[in-house]
Every structure is written in structure tokens, then in C-alpha cells.
C-alpha positions as CSV (number, residue, x, y, z in Angstrom):
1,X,38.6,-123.9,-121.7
2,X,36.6,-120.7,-122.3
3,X,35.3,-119.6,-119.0
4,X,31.7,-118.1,-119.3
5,X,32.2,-114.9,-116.8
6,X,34.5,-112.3,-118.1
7,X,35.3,-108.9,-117.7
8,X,37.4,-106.2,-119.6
9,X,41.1,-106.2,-119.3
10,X,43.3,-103.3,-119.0
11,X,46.6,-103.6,-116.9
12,X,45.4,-106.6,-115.2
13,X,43.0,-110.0,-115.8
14,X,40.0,-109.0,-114.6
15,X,40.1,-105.4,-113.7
16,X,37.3,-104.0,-116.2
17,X,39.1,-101.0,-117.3
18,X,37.6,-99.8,-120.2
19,X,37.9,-96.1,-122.4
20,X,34.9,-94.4,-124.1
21,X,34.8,-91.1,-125.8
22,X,31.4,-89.1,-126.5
23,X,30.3,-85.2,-126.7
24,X,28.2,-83.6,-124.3
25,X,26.3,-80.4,-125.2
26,X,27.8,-77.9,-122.9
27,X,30.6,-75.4,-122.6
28,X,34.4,-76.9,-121.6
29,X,35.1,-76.2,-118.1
30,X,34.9,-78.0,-114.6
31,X,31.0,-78.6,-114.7
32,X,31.3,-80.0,-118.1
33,X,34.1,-82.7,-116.5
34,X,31.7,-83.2,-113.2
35,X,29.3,-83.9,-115.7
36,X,30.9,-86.4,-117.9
37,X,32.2,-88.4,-114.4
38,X,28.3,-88.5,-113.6
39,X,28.0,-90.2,-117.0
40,X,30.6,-92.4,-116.9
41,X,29.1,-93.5,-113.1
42,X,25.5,-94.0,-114.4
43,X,27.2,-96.4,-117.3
44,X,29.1,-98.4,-115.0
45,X,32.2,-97.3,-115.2
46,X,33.3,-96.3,-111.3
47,X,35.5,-94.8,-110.3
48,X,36.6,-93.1,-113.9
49,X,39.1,-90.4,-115.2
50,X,38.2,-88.1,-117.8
51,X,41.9,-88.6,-119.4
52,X,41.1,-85.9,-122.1
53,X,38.6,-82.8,-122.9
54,X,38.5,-80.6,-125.8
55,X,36.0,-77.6,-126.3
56,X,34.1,-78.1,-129.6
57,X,33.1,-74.4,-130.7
58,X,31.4,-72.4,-127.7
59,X,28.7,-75.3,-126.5
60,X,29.9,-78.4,-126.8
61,X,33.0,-80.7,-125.2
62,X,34.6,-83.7,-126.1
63,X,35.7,-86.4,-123.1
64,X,37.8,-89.0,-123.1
65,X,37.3,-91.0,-120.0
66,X,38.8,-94.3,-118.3
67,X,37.6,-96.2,-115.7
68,X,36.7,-99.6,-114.6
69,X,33.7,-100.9,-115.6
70,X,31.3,-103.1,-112.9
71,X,29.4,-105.1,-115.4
72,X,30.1,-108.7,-116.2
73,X,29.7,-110.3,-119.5
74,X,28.1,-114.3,-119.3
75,X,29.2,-115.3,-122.4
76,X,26.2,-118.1,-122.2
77,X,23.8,-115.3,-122.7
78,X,25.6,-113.9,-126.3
79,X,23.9,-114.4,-129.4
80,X,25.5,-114.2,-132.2
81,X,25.4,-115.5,-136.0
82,X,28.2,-117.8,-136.5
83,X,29.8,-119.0,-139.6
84,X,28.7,-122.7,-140.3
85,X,30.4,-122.8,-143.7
86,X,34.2,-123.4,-145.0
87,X,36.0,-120.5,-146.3
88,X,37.1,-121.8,-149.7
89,X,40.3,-120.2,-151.9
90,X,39.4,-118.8,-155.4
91,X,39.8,-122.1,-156.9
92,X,38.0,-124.1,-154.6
93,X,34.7,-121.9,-154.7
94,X,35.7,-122.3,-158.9
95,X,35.9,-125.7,-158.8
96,X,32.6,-126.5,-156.8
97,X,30.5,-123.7,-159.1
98,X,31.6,-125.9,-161.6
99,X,30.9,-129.3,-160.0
100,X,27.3,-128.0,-159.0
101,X,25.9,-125.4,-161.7
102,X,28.1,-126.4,-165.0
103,X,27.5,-123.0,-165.7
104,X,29.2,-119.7,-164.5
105,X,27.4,-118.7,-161.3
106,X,25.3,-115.0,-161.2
107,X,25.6,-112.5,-159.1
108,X,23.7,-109.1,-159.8
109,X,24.4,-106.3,-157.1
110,X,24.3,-102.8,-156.3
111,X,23.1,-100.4,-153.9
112,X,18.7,-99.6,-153.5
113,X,16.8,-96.7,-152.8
114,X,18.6,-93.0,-152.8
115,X,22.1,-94.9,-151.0
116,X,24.5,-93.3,-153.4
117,X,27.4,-94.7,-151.4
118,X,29.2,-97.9,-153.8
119,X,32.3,-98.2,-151.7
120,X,30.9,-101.4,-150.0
121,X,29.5,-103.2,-152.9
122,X,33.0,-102.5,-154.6
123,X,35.0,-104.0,-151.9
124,X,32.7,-107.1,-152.6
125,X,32.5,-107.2,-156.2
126,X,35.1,-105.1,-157.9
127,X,38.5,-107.3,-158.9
128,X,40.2,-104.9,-156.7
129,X,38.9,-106.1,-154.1
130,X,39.4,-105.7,-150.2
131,X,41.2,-106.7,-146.9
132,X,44.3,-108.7,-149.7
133,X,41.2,-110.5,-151.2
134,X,40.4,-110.2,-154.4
135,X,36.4,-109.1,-155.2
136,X,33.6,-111.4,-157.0
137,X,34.6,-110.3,-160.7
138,X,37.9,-112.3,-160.0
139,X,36.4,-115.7,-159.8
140,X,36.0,-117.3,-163.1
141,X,33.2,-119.5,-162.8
142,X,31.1,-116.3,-161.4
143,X,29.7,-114.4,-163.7
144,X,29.3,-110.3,-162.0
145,X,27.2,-107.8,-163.1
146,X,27.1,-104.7,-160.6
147,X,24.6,-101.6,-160.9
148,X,26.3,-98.9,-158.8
149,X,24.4,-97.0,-157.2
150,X,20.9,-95.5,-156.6
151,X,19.3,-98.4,-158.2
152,X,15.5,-98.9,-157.2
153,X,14.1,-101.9,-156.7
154,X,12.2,-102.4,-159.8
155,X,15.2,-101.9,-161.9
156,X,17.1,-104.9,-159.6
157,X,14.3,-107.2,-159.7
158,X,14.0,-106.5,-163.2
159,X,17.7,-106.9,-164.0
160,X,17.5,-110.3,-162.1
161,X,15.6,-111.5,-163.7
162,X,17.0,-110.8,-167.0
163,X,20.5,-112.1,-165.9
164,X,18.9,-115.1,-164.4
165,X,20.7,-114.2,-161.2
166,X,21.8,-117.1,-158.6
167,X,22.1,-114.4,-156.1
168,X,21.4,-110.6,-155.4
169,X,23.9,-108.9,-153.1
170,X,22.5,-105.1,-151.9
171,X,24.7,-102.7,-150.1
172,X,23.5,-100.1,-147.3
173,X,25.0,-97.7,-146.2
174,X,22.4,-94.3,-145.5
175,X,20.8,-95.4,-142.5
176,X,19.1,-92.3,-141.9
177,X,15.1,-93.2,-140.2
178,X,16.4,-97.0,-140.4
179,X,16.5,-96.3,-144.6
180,X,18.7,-99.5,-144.7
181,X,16.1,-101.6,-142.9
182,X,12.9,-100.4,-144.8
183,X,14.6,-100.4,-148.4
184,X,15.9,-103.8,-147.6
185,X,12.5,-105.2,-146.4
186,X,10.6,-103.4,-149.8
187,X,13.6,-105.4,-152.4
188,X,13.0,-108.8,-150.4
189,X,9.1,-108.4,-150.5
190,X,9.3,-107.6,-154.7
191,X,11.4,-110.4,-155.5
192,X,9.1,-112.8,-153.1
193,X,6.0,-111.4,-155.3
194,X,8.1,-111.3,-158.6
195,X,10.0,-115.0,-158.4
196,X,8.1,-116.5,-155.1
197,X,10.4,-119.6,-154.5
198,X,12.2,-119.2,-157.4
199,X,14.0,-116.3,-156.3
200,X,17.8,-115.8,-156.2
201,X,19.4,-115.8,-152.8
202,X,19.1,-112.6,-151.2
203,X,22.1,-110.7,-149.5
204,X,22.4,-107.9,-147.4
205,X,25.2,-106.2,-146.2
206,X,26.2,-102.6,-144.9
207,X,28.0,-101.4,-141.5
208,X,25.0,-101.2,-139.3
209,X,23.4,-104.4,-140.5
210,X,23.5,-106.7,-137.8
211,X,23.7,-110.5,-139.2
212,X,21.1,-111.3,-136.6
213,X,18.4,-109.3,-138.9
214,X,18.2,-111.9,-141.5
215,X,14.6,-112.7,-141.0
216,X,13.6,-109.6,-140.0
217,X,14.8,-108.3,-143.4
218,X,13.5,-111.0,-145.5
219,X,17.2,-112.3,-146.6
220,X,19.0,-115.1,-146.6
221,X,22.1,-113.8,-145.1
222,X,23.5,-110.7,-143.7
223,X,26.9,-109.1,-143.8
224,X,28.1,-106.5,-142.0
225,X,31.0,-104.4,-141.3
226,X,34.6,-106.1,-142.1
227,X,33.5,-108.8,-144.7
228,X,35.9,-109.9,-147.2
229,X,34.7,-110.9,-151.0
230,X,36.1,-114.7,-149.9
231,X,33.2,-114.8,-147.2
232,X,30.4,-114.2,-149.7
233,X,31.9,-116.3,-152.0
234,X,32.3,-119.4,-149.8
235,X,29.0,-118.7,-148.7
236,X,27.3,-118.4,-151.9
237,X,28.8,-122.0,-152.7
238,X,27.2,-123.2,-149.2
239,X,23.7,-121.7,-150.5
240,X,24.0,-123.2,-153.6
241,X,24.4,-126.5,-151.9
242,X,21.8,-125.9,-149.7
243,X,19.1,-125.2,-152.5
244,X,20.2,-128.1,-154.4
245,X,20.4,-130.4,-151.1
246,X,23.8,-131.3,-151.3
247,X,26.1,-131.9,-148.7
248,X,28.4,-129.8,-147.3
């Protein structure tokens, strides 16, 4: 049974050892360690050890510092998007395309705005692949067709519409001045004025999207960092159930 108080673990159950690293903006020497301990203090972490310093040019230091940490986690209190779909092999997410749509299944991606940065949407769509799973372009009853990158909106919706896309997948990786959020919100808003309920499903995904952000972005589902081309696919079989109420 899972108990709902926890704390880190470092040599023993319970002691709430933890190790964080971060720069502080002053010259390598004893004030710079005194300094980093009074960090490590005000973040909870008493008593610590600064296990490591390294000047960084003339002004700046790098600590590593250990300690245990006083805070508790109540694992009652974390929120969290959980799977509540299957993950389904290659074949399987073949087979039920084929069962649902009798038609290959269309995916138009690619990266908005200025985001030149394609390695993301690759690992999703590209038969390469990632993480021993191979990407979207693999499947046979999927039919891929990915932009690259720097693709504005306009161009996707239009695109989408051309292809007759089941489902949009945008990747985000520039996230200067929340660039990720904004672009995302101005794609959902064109294709809800473009196609209103007969949109494709939206996706998101990018290593600072948090999957709780859904709504806020105007998607149907968020990825973030770590997802494997089998965990869209399975879930673009589970939206395609949903929009055609059938059960899971």
C-alpha cells in the first residue's frame, strides 16, 4: 500500500537527503560557499554541505550542495495527468485504425512560429523513431505528413485542411517570453475559427509543456518531455474512439 507522507531517500528511508546544483553571481571563495549554505537553508535543505564549487570566469560560482531536506510530500495533494488509455503495439493501433476509419489515419505535424528546433517532432514522427520505438511514419494504416520547421500557423491550418487531417501534432521547444504557450494558444484559436467542431485533434508537445496545460492551451492533449511515438499512437486510437463514441 502506497503511504501518502513521504520524504526523499538518500542512505536511509526517510532521511530527506537530497542534491541540487545552481550558480550564484559572485566570485569563488568562502563568502560565495556561506552564501550558497544560506540558500540551501532558506530552501529547506538543513543542515547541507556544499559537496562541490567551481569559479565560472571572475563573477560567478557553481555549487553543488547536499543536505536533508525538511519538507514532506502528501502524495494526496499531487495532481497530475494520468494515462487512461492502453498502450497498443504497432499492430494493434493498425488493426483498430482499420476497424474504425477504413481509411489510413492522418497526421499532419511540424513545429509553429520562429521554433526552428525539429528534433522533437522527429522523434515522434520520423520512422527512426525514439526511446527503441519506432516514429508515426512506421505505422501502416497512418498516413504522415510532417512540415519541419518554422511553419506558421496559416500554412498548418491550411495544410490540414488540404490533407484532411485526423490529428495535428505541434512541437515546442523556444520557450523564450512563454513563446511555446502564446503560439500554441494562436494555432488552437485558428483551427477553432477555421474547422469549429470539425477540427482535427489538437496535440501539443515540447519539454516544458506541462500535460496539465491542455485547456489552458486549447488542445486536446499535451506531451511533454520523454514521450515515445507508441504513446501518441495509442492515444490517437483512444481519441478516435472518443469522437466516434466507441468504447474503449
Amino acid at each position: 500500500m502506497t503511504k501518502r507522507h513521504i520524504r526523499p531517500y538518500g542512505d536511509t528511508t526517510g532521511d530527506g537527503m537530497v542534491q541540487t546544483s545552481f550558480t550564484l553571481p559572485i566570485p569563488p571563495g568562502p563568502k560565495a560557499e556561506g552564501a550558497a549554505m544560506q540558500l540551501a537553508s532558506k530552501m529547506g535543505i538543513e543542515p547541507a554541505m556544499v559537496v562541490h564549487s567551481h569559479g565560472i570566469g571572475a563573477e560567478f560560482t557553481f555549487f553543488v550542495v547536499y543536505g536533508s531536506a525538511k519538507h514532506i510530500i502528501d502524495l494526496d495533494a499531487v495532481t497530475v495527468v494520468e494515462r487512461e488509455y492502453p498502450l497498443l503495439s504497432p499492430s494493434e493501433v493498425n488493426g483498430e485504425v482499420r476497424k474504425m476509419l477504413r481509411r489510413k489515419l492522418v497526421v499532419v505535424g511540424g513545429c509553429i512560429g520562429t521554433d526552428a528546433h525539429t528534433v522533437g517532432i522527429d522523434a515522434i514522427l520520423n520512422i527512426k523513431g525514439f526511446a527503441g520505438e519506432k516514429g508515426l511514419e512506421y505505422y501502416r494504416e497512418l498516413r504522415v505528413i510532417n512540415l519541419g520547421a518554422q511553419v506558421t500557423v496559416p500554412e498548418l491550418v491550411k495544410r490540414a485542411r488540404a490533407e484532411k487531417a485526423d490529428a495535428v501534432l505541434v512541437s515546442q521547444v523556444v520557450t523564450q517570453r512563454d513563446a511555446h504557450v502564446l503560439n500554441t494558444q494562436e494555432m488552437s484559436a485558428a483551427f477553432r475559427e477555421a474547422m469549429g467542431d470539425r477540427r482535427p485533434v489538437l496535440i501539443a508537445g515540447g519539454p516544458r509543456f506541462d500535460p496539465m496545460m491542455a485547456g489552458q492551451l486549447g488542445v486536446d492533449r499535451v506531451f511533454g518531455r520523454g514521450t515515445t511515438p507508441g504513446e501518441v499512437a495509442s492515444y490517437l486510437v483512444h481519441a478516435m474512439k472518443e469522437s466516434k463514441g466507441v468504447a474503449a
